[in-house]
TORFIMI-30353 format. One line per 3 residues: their letters; for each residue x, y, z of N, C-alpha, C. Coordinates in steps of 0.05 Angstrom, whole numbers, plus 5000, padded with zeros to 4 digits. Each point is the difference from the previous one (the first is absolute). Layout:
N
a> X,Y,Z,X,Y,Z,X,Y,Z ~ ...
END
This chain:
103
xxx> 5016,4976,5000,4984,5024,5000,5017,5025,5000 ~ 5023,5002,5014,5015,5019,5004,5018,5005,4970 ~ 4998,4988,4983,5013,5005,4970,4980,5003,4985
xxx> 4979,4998,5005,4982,5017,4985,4984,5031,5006 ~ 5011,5005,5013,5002,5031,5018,5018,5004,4991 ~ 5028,4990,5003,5018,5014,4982,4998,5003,4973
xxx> 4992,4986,4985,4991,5002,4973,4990,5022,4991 ~ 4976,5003,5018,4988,5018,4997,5009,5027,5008 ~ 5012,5001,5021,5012,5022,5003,5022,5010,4983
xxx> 5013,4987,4992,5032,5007,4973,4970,5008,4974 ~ 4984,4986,4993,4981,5001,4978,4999,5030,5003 ~ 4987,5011,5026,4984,5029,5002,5034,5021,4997
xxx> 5027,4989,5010,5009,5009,5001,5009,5010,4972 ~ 5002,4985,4978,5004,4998,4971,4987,5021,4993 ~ 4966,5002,5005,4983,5015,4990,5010,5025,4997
xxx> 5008,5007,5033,5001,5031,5008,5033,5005,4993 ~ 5012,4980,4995,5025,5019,4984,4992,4999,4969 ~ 4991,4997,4988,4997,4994,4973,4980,5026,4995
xxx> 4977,5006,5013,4985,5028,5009,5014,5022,5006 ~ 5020,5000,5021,5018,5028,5005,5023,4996,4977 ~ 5009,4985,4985,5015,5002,4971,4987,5015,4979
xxx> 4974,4994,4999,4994,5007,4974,4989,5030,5009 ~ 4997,5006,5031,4995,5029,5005,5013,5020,4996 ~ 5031,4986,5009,5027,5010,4998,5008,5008,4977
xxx> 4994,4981,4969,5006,5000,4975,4985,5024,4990 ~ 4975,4999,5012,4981,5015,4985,5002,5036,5011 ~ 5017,5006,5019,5016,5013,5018,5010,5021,4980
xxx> 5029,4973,4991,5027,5019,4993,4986,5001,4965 ~ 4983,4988,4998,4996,5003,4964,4990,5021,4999 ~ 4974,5013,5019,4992,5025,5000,5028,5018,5003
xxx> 5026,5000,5014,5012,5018,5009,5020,5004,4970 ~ 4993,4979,4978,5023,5003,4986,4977,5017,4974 ~ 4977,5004,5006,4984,5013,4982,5004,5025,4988
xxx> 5007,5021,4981,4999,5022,4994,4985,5013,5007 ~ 5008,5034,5017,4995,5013,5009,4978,5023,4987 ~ 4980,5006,5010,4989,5013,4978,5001,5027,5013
xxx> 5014,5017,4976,4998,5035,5005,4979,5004,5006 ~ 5002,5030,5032,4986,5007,5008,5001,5033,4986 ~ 4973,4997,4994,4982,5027,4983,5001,5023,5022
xxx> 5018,5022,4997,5003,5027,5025,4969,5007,4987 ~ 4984,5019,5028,4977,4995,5006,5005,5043,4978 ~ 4980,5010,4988,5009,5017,4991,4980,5023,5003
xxx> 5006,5020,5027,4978,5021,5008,5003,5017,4981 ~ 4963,5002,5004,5000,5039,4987,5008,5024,5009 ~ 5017,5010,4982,5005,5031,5014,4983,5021,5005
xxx> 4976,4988,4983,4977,5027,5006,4989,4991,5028 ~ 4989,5020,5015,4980,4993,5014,4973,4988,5000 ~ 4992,4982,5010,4965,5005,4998,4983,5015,5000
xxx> 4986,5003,4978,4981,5021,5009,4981,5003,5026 ~ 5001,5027,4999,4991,5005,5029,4963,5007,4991 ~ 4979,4983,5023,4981,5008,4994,4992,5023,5006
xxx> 4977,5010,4993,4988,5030,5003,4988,4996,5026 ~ 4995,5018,5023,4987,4997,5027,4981,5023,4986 ~ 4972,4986,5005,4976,5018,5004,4999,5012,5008
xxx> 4990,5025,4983,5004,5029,5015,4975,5005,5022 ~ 5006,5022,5015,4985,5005,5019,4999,5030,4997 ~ 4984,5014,5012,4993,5023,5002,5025,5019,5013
xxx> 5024,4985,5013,5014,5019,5011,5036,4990,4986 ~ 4988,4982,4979,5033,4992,4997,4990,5011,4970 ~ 5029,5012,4976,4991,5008,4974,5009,4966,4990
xxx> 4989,4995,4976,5001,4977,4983,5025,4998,4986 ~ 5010,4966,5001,5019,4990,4995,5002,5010,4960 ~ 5019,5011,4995,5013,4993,4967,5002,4983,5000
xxx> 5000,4994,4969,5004,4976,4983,5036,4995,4992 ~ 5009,5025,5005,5026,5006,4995,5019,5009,5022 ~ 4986,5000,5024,5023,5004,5024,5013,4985,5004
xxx> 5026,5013,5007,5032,4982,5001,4995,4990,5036 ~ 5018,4984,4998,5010,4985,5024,4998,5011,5031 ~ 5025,5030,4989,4992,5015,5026,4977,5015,5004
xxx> 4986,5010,4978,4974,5018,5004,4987,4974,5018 ~ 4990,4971,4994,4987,4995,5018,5006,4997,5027 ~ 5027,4993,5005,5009,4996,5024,4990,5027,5014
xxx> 4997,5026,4993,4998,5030,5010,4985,4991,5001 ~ 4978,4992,4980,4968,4996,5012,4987,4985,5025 ~ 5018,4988,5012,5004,4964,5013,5007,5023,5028
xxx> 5017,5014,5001,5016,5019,5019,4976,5024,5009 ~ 4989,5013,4981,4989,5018,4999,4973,4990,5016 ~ 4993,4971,4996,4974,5003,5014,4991,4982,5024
xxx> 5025,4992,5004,5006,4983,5028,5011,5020,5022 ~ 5010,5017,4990,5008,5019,5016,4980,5031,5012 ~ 4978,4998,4973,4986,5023,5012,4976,4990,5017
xxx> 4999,5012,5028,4985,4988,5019,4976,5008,4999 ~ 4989,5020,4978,4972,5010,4992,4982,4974,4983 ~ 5024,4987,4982,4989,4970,4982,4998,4983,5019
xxx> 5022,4998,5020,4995,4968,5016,4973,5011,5015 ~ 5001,5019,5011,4974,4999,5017,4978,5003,4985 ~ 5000,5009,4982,4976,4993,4980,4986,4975,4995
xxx> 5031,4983,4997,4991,4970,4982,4994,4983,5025 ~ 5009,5006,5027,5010,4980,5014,4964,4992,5005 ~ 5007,4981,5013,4970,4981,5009,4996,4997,5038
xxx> 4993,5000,4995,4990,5006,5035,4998,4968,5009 ~ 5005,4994,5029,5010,4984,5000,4972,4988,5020 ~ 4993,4973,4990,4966,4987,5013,5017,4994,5027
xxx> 4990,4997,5020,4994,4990,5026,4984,4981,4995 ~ 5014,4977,5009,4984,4971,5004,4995,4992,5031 ~ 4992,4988,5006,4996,4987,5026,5017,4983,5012
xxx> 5006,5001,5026,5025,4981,5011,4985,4974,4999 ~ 5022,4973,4993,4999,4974,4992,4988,4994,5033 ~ 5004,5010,5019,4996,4991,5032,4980,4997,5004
xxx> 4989,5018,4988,4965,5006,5014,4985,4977,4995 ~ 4981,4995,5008,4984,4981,4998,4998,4974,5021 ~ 4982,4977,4989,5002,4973,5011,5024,4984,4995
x> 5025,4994,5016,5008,4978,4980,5020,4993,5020
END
């Protein structure tokens, strides 16, 4: 009985080197494969266009043709005047504390 356990055991042992060989083979054949050129990735120099922000009664309307910095002024100009923020701003709801109640 005890040589047929070994049998079996050298058998399974065959298997699993004959399995990690051909993993091994299949390994270095990928490593001997030609390399394939990598494509440099190639940005635009223009910018994105920038969308138009809906006008409002206290800001003047975006051109079709304003440069870069004109909008940034525009971006500057109305984050900074505290007559627009308090205009636009939104008032802030009061909810009820999570405490109250049954629970």
């Amino acid at each position: 009985m005890n040589i047929v356990k070994l049998v079996t055991k050298v058998a399974r042992m065959k298997k699993i080197i004959g399995l990690n060989s051909l993993i091994i083979l299949a390994l270095l054949l990928n490593g001997c494969a030609p390399i394939k050129a990598i494509q440099p990735i190639v940005q635009s120099t223009t910018p994105d266009p920038v969308q138009p922000v809906p006008a409002t009664s206290t800001s003047r309307p975006a051109t079709a043709t304003a440069s870069p910095s004109e909008v940034v002024n525009e971006c500057l100009n109305c984050h900074s005047d505290k007559e627009r923020l308090m205009a636009l701003a939104k008032e802030e709801e009061t909810s009820e504390s999570e405490s109250r109640g049954v629970g």
